[in-house]
N, C-alpha and C positions, 0 to 999 in steps of 0.2 A: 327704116329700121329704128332709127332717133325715135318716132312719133311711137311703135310699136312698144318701145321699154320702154317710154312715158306714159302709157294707158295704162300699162301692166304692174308699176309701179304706185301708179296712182289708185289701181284698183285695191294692192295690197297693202296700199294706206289706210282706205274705206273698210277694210276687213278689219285693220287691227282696231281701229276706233270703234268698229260696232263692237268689235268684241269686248275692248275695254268696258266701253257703252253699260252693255247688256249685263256685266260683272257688276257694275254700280248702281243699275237699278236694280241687282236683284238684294245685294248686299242693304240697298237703302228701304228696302220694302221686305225687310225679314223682321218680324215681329221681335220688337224688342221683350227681354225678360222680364222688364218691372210691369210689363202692359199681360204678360202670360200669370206674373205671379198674384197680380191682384185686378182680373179679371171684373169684379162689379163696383171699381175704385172709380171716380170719376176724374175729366181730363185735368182738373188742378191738382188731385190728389198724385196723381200719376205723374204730372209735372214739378211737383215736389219733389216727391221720392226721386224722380232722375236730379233735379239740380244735389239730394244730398247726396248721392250716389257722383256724380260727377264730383262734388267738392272733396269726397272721402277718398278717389282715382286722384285727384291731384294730390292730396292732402299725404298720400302715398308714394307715390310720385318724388314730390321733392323731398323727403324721410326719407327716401329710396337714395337719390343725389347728393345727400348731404352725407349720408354714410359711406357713399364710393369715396366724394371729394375727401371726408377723412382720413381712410385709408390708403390714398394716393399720398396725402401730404405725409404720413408716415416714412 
């Protein structure tokens, strides 16, 4: 019976990880925006625009935390 839940659980281990799995390569292989919006850019151009794009998400980001920690210390 021991052996029988430890198959059965270990099966439903294997299930959740593929599922996980399968969620993160679809997520990781979805055509980013800056790669849709400037389609005949080439790949430095396009690795530009993500590093500003990524600098401008933080750059936000912490404006974003600086404003709560303000209004907390109120």
């Amino acid at each position: 019976m021991k052996a029988v839940l430890g198959v059965v659980s270990l099966l439903l281990v294997l299930v959740v990880v593929a599922v996980v799995a399968s969620r993160s390569v679809k997520t990781a292989t979805a055509v980013s925006p800056l790669a849709a919006s400037a389609p005949g850019a080439s790949a430095q151009q396009q690795a530009v625009q993500l590093q500003e794009q990524v600098r401008q998400d933080v750059n936000k980001a912490l404006e974003d935390a600086a404003r709560r920690t303000e209004a907390a210390d109120k």
